[in-house]
PyMOL Python script that loads the backbone (N, CA, C, O; Angstrom):
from pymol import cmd

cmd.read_pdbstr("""\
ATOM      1  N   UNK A   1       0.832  -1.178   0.000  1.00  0.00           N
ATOM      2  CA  UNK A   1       0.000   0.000   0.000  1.00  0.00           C
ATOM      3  C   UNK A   1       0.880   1.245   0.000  1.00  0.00           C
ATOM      4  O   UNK A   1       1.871   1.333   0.725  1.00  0.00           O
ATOM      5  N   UNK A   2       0.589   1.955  -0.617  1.00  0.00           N
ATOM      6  CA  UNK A   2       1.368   3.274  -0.700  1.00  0.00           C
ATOM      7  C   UNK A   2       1.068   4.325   0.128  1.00  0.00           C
ATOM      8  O   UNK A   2      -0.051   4.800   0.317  1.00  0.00           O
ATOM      9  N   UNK A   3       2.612   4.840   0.850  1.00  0.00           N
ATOM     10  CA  UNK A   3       2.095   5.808   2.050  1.00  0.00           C
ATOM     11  C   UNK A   3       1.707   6.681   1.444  1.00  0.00           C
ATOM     12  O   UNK A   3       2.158   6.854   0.311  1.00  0.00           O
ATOM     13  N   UNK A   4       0.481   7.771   2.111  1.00  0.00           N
ATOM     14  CA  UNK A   4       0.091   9.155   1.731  1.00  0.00           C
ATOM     15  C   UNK A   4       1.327   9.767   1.784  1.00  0.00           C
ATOM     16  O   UNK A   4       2.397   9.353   2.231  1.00  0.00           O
ATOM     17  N   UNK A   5       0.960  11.044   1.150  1.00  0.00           N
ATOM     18  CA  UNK A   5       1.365  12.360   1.195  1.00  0.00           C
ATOM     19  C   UNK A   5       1.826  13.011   2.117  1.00  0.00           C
ATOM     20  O   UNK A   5       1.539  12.291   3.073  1.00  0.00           O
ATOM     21  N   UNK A   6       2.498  14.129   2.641  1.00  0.00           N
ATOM     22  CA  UNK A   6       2.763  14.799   3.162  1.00  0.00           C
ATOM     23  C   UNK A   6       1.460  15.918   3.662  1.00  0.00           C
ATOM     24  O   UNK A   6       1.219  16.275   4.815  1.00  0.00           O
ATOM     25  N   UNK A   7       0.679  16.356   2.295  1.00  0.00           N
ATOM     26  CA  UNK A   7      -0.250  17.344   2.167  1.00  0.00           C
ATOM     27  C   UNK A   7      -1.382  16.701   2.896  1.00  0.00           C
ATOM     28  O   UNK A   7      -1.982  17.342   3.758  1.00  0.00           O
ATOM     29  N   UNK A   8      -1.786  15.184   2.533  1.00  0.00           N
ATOM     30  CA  UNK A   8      -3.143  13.998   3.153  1.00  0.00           C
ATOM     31  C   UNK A   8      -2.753  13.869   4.479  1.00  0.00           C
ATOM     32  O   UNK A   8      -3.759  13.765   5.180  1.00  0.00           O
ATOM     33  N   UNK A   9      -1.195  13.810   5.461  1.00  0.00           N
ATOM     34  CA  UNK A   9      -0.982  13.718   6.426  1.00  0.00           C
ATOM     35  C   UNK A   9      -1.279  14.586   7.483  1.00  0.00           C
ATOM     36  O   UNK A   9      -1.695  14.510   8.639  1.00  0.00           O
ATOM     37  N   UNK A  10      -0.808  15.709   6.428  1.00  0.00           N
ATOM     38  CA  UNK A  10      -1.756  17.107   7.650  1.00  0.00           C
ATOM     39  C   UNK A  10      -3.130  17.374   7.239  1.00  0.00           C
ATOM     40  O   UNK A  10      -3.834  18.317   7.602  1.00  0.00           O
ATOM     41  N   UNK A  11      -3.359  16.635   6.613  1.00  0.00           N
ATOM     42  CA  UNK A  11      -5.135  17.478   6.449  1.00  0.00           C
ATOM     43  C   UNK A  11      -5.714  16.203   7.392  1.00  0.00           C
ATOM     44  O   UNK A  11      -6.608  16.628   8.124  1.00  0.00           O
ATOM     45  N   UNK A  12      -5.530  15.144   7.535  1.00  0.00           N
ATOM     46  CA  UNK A  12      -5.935  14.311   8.325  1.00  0.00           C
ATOM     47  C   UNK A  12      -5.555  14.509   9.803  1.00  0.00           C
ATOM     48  O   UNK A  12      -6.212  14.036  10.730  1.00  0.00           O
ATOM     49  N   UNK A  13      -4.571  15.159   9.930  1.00  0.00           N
ATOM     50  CA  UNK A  13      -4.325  15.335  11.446  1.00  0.00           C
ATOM     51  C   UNK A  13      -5.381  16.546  12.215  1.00  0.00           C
ATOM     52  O   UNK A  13      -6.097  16.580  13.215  1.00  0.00           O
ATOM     53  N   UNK A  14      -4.920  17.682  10.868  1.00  0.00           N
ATOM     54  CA  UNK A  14      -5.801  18.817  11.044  1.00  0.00           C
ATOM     55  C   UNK A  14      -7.355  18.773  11.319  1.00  0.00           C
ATOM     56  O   UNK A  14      -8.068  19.357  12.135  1.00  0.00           O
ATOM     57  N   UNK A  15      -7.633  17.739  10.198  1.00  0.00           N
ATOM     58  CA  UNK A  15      -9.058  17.005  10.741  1.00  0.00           C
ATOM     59  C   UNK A  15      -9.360  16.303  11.794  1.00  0.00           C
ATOM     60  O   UNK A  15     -10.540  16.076  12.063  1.00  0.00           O
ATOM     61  N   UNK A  16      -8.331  15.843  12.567  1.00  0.00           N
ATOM     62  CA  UNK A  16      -8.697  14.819  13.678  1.00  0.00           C
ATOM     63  C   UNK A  16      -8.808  15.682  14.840  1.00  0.00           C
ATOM     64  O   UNK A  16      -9.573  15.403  15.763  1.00  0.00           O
ATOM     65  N   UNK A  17      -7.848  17.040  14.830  1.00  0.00           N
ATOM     66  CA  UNK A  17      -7.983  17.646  15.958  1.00  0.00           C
ATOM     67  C   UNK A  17      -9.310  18.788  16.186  1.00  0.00           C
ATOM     68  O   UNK A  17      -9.703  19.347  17.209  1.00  0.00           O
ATOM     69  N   UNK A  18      -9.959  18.879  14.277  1.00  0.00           N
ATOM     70  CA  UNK A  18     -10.751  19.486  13.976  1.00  0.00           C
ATOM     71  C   UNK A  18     -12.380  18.916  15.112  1.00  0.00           C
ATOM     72  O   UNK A  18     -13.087  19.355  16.018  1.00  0.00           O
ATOM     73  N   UNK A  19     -12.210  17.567  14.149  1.00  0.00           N
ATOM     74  CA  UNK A  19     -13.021  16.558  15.438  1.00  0.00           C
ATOM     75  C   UNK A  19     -13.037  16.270  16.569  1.00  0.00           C
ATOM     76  O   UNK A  19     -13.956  15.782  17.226  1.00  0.00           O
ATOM     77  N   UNK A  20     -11.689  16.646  16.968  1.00  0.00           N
ATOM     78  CA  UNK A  20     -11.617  16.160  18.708  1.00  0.00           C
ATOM     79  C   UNK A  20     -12.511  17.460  19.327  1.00  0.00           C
ATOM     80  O   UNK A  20     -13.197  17.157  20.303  1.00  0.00           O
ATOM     81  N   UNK A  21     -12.581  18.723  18.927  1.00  0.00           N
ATOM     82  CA  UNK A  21     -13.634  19.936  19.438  1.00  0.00           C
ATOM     83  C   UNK A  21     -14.321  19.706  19.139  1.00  0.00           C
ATOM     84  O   UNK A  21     -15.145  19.877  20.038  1.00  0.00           O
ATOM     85  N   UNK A  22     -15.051  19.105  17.824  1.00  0.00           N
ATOM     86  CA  UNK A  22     -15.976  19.163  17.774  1.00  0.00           C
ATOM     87  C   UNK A  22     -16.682  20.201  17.203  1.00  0.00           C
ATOM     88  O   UNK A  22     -17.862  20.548  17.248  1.00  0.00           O
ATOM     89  N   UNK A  23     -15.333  20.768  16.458  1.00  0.00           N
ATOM     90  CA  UNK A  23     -16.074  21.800  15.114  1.00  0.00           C
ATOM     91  C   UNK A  23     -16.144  21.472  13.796  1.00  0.00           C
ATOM     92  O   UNK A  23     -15.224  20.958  13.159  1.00  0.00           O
ATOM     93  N   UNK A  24     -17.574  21.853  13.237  1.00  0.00           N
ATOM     94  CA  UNK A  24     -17.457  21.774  11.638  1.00  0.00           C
ATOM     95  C   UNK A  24     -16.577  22.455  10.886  1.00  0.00           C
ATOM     96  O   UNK A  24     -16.153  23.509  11.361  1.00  0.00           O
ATOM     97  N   UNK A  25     -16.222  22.133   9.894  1.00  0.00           N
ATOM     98  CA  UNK A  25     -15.433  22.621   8.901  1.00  0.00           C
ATOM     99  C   UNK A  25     -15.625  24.237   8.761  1.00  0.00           C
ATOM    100  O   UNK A  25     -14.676  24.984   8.524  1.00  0.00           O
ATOM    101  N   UNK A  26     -17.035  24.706   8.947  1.00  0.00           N
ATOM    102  CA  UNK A  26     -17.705  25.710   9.099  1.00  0.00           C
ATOM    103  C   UNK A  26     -16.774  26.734  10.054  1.00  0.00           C
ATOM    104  O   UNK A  26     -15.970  27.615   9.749  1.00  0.00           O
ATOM    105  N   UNK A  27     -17.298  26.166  11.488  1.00  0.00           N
ATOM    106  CA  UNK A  27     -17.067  26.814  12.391  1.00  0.00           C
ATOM    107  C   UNK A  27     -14.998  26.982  12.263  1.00  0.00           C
ATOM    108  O   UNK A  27     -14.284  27.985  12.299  1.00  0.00           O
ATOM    109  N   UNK A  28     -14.712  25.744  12.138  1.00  0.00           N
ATOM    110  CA  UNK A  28     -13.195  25.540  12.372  1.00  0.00           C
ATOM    111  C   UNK A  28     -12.944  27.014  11.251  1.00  0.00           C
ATOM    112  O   UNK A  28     -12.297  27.858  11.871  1.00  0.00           O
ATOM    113  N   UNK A  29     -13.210  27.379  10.148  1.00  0.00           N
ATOM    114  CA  UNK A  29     -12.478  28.226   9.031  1.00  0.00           C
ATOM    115  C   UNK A  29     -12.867  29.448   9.701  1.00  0.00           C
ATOM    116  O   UNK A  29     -12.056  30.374   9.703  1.00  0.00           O
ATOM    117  N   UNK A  30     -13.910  29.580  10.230  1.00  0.00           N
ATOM    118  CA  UNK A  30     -14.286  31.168  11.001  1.00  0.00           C
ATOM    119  C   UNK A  30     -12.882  31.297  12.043  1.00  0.00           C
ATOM    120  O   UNK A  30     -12.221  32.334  11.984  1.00  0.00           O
ATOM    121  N   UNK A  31     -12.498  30.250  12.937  1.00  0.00           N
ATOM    122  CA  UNK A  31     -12.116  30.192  14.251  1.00  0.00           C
ATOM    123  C   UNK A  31     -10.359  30.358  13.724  1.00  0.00           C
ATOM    124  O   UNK A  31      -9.433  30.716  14.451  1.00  0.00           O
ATOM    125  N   UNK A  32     -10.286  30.016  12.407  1.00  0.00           N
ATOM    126  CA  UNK A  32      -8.592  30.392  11.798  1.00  0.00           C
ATOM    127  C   UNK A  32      -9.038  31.793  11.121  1.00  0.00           C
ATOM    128  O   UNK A  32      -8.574  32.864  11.512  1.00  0.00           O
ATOM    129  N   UNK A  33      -9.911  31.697  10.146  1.00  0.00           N
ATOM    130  CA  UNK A  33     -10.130  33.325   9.662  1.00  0.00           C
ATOM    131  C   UNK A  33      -9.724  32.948   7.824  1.00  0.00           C
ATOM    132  O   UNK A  33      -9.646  33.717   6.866  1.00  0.00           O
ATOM    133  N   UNK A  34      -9.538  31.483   7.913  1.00  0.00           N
ATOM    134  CA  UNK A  34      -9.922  31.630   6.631  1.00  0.00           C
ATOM    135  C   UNK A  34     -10.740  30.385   5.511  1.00  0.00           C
ATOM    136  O   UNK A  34     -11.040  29.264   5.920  1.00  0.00           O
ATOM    137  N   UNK A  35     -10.951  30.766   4.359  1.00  0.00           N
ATOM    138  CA  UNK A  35     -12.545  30.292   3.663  1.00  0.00           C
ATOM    139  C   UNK A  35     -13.047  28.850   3.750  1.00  0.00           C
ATOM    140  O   UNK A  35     -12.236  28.139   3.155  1.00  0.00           O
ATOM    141  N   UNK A  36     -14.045  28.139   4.245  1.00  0.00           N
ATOM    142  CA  UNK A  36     -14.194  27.113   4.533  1.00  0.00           C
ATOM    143  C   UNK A  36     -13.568  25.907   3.144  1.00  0.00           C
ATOM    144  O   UNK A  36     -13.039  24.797   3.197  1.00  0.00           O
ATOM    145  N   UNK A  37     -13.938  26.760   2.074  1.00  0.00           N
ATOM    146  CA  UNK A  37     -13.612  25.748   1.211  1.00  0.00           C
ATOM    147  C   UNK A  37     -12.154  25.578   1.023  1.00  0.00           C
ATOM    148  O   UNK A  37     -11.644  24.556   0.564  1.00  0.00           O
ATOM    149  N   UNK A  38     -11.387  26.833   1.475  1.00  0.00           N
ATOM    150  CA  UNK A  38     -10.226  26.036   1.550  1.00  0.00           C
ATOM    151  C   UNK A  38      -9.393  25.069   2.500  1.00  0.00           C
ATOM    152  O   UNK A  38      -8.459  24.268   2.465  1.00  0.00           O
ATOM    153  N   UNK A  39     -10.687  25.874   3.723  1.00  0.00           N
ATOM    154  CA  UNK A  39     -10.147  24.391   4.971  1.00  0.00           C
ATOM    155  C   UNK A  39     -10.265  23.186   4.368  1.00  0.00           C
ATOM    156  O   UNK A  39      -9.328  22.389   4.423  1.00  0.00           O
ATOM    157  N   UNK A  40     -11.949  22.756   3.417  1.00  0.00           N
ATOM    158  CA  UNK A  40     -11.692  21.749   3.468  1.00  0.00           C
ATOM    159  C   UNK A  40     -11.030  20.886   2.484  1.00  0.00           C
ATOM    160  O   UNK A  40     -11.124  19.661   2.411  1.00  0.00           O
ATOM    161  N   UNK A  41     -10.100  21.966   1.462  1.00  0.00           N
ATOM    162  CA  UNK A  41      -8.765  21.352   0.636  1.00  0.00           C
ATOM    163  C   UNK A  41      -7.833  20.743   1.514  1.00  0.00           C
ATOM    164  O   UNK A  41      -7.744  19.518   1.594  1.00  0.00           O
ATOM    165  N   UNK A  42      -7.209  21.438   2.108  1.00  0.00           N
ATOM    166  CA  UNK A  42      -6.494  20.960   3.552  1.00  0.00           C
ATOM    167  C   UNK A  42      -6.571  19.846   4.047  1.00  0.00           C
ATOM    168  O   UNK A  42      -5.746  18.960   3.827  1.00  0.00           O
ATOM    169  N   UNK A  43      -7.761  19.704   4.929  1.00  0.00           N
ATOM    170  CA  UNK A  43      -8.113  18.220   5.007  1.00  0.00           C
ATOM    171  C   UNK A  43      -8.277  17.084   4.297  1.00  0.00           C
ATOM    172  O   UNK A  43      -8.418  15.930   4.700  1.00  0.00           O
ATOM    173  N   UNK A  44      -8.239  17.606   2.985  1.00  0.00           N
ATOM    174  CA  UNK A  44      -8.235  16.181   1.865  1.00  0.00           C
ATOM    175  C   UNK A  44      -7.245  16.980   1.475  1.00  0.00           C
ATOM    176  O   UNK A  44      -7.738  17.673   0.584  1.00  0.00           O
ATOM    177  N   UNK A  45      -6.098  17.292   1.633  1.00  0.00           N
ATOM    178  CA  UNK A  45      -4.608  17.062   0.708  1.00  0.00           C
ATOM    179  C   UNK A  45      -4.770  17.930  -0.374  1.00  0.00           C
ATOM    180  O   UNK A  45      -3.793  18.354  -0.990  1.00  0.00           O
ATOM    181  N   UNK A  46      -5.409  18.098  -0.533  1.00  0.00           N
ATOM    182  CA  UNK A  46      -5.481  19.410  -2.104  1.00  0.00           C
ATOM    183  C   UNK A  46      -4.415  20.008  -1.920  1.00  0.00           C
ATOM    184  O   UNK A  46      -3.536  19.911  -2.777  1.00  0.00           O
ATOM    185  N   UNK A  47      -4.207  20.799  -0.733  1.00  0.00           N
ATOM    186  CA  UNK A  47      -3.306  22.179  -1.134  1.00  0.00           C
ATOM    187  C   UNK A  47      -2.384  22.106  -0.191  1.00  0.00           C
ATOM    188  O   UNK A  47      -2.328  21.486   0.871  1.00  0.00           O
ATOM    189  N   UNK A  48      -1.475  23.029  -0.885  1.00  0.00           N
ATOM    190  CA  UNK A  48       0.378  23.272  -0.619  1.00  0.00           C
ATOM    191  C   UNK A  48       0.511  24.241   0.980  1.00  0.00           C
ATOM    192  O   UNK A  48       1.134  25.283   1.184  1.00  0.00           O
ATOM    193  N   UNK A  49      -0.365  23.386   1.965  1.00  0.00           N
ATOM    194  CA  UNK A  49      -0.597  25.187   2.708  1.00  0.00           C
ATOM    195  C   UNK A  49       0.797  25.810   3.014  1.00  0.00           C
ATOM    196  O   UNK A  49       1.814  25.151   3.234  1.00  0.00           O
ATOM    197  N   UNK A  50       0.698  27.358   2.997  1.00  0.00           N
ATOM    198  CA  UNK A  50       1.655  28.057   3.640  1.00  0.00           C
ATOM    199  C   UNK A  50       2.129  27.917   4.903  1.00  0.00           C
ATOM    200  O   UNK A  50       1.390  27.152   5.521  1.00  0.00           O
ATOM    201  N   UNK A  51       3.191  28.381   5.679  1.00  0.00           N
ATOM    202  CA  UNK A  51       3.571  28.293   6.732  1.00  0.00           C
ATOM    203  C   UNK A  51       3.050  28.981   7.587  1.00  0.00           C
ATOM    204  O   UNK A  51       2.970  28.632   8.765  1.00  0.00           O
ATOM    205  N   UNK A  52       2.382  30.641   6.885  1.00  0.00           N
ATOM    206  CA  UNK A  52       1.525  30.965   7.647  1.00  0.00           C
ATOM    207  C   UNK A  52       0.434  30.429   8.033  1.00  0.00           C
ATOM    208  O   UNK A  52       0.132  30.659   9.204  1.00  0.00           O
ATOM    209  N   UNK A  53      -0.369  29.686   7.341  1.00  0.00           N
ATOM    210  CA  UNK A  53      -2.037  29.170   7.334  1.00  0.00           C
ATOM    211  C   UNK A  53      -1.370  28.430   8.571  1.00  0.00           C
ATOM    212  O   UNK A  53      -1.813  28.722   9.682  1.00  0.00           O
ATOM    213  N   UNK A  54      -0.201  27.366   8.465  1.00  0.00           N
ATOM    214  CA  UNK A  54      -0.053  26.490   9.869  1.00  0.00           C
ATOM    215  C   UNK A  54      -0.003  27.221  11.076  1.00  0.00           C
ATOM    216  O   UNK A  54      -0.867  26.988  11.921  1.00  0.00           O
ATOM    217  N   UNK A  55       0.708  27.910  11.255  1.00  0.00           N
ATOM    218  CA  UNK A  55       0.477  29.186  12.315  1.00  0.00           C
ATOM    219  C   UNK A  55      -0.722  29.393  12.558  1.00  0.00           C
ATOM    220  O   UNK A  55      -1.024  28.983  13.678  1.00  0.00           O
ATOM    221  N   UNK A  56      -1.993  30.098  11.706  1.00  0.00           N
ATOM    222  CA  UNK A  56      -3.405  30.411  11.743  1.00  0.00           C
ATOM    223  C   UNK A  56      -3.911  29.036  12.695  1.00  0.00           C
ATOM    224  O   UNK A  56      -4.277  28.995  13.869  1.00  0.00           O
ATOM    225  N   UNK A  57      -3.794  28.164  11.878  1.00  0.00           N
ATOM    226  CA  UNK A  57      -4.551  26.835  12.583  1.00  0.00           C
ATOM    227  C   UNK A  57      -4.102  26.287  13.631  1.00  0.00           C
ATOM    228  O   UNK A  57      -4.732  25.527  14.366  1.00  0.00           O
ATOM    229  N   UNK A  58      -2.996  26.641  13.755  1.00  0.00           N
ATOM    230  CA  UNK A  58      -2.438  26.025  14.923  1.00  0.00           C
ATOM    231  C   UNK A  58      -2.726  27.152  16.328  1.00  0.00           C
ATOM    232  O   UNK A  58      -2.724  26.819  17.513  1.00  0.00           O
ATOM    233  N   UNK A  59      -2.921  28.291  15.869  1.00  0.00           N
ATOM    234  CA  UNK A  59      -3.425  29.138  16.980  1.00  0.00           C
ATOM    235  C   UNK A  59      -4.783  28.871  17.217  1.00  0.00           C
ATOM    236  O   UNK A  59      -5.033  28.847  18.422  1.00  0.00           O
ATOM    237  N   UNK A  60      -5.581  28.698  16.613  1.00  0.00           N
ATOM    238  CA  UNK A  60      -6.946  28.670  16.623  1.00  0.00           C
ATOM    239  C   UNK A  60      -7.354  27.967  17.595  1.00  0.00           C
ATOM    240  O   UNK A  60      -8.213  28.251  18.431  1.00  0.00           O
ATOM    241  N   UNK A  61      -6.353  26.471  17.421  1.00  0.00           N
ATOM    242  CA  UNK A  61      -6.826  25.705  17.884  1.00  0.00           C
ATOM    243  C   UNK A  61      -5.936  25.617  19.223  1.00  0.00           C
ATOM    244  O   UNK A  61      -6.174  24.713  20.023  1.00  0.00           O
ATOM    245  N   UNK A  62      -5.234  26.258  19.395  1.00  0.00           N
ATOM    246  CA  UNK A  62      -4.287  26.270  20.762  1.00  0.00           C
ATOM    247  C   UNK A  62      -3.166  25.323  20.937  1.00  0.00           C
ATOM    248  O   UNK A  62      -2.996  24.694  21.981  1.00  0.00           O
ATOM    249  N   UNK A  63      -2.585  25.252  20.145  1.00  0.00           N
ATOM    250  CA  UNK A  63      -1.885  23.757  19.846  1.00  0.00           C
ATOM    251  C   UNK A  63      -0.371  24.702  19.442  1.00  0.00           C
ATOM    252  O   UNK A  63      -0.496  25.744  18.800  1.00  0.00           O
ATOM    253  N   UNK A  64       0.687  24.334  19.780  1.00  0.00           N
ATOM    254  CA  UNK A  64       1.737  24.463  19.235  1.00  0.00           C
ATOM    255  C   UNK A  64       2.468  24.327  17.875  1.00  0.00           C
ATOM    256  O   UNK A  64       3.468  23.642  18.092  1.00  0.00           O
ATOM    257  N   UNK A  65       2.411  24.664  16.617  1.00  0.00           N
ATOM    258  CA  UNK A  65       2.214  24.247  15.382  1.00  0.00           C
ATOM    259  C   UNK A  65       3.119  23.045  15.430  1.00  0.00           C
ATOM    260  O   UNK A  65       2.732  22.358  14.484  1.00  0.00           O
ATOM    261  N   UNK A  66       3.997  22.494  15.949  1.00  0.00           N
ATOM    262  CA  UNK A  66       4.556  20.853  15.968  1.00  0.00           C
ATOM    263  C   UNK A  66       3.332  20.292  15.960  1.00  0.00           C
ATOM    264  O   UNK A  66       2.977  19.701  14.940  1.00  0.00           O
ATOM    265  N   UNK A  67       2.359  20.382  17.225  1.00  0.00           N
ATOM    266  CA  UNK A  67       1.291  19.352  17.206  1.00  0.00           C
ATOM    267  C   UNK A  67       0.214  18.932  16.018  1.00  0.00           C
ATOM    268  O   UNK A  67      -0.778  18.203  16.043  1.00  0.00           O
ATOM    269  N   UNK A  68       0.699  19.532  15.204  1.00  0.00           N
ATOM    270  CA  UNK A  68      -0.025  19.483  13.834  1.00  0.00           C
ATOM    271  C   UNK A  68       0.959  18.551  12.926  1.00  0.00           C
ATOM    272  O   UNK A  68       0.462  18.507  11.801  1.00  0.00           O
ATOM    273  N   UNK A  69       2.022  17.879  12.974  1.00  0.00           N
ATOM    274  CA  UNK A  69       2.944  17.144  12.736  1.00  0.00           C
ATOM    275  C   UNK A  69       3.158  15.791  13.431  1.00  0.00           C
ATOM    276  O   UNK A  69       3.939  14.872  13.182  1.00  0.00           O
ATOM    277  N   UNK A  70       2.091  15.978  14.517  1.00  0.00           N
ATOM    278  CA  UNK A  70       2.210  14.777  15.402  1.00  0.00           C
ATOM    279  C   UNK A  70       1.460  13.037  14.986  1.00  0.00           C
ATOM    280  O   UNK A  70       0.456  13.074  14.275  1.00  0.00           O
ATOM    281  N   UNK A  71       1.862  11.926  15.343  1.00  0.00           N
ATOM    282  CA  UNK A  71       1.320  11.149  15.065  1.00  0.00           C
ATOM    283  C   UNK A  71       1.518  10.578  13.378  1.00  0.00           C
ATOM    284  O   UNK A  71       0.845   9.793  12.710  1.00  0.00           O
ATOM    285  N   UNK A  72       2.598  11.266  13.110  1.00  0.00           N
ATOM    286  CA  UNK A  72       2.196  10.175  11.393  1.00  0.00           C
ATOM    287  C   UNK A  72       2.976   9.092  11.183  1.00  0.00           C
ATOM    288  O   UNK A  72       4.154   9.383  11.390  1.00  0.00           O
ATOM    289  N   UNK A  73       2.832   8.046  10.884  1.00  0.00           N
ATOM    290  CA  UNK A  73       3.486   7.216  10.475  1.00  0.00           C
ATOM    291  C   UNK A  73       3.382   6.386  11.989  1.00  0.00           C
ATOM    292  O   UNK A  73       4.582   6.134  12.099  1.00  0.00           O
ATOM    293  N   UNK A  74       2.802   5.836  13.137  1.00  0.00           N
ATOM    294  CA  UNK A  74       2.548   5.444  14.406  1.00  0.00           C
ATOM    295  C   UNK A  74       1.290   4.748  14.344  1.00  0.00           C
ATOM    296  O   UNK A  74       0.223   5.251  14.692  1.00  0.00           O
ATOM    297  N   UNK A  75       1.439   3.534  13.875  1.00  0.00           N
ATOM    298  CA  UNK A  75       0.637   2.285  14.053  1.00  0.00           C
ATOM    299  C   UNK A  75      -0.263   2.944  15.133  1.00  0.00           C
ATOM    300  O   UNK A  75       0.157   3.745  15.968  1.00  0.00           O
ATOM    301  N   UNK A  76      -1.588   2.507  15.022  1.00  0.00           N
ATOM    302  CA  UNK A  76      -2.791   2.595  15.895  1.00  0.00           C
ATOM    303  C   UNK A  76      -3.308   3.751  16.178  1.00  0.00           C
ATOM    304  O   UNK A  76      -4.427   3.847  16.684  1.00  0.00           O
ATOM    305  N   UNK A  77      -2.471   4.888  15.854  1.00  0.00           N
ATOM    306  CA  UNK A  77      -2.804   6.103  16.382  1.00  0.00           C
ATOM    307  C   UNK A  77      -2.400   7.118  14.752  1.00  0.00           C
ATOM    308  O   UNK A  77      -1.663   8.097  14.874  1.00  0.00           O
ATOM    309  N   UNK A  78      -2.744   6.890  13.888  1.00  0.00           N
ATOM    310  CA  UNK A  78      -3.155   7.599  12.655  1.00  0.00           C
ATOM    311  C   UNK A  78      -3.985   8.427  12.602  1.00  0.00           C
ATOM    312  O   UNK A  78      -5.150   8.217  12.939  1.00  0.00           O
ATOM    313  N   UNK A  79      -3.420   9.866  12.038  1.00  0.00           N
ATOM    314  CA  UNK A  79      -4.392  10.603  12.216  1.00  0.00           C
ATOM    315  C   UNK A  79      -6.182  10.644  11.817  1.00  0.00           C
ATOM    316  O   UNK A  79      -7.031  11.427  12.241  1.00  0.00           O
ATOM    317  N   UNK A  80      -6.334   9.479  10.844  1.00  0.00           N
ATOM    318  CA  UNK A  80      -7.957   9.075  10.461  1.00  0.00           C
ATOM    319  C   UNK A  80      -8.522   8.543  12.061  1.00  0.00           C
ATOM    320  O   UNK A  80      -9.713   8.305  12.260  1.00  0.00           O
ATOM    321  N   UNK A  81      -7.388   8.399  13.205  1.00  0.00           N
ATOM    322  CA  UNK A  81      -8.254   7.095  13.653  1.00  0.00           C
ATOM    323  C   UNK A  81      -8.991   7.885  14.667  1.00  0.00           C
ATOM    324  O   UNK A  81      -9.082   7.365  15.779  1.00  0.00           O
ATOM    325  N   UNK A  82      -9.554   9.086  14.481  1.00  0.00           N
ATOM    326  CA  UNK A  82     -10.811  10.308  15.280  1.00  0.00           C
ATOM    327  C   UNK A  82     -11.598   9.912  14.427  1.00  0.00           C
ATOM    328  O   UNK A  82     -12.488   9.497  15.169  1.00  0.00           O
ATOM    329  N   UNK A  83     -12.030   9.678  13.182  1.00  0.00           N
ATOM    330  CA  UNK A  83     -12.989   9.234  12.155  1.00  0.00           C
ATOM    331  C   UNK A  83     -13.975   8.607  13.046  1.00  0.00           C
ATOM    332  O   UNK A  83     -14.986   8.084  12.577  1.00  0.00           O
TER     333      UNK A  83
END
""", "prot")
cmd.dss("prot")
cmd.show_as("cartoon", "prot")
cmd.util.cbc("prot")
cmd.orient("prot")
């Protein structure tokens, strides 16, 4: 099986922590400040984000921008496994 991406790795993490609050895609793009539809490129790997956007999201959500790097490649604990 072929590992994901780099881009699928953080949009899945980004999503898992998206889920662990318990915000929609909606609410989560208000709470960074930017357009839902591009949050939800992000989360499916579409896009190249900037270093700033990681900053944005990583404040939003109160997290240290490492913690958005956390967990990939760690049997059992993949970022899908909040799904």
């Amino acid at each position: 099986m072929l590992e994901p991406d780099v881009k699928s790795l953080f949009g899945l993490r980004v999503r898992q922590l998206r889920k662990i609050r318990g915000w929609s895609q909606e609410e989560f793009a208000h709470q960074v400040g930017l357009d839902r539809s591009y949050m939800g490129g992000v989360e499916r790997g579409e896009r190249n984000i900037s270093l700033e956007n990681i900053c944005l999201i990583a404040k939003a959500m109160g997290v240290p921008p490492a913690n958005l790097f956390e967990c990939w490649g760690v049997a059992g604990d993949q970022p899908d496994s909040a799904e």
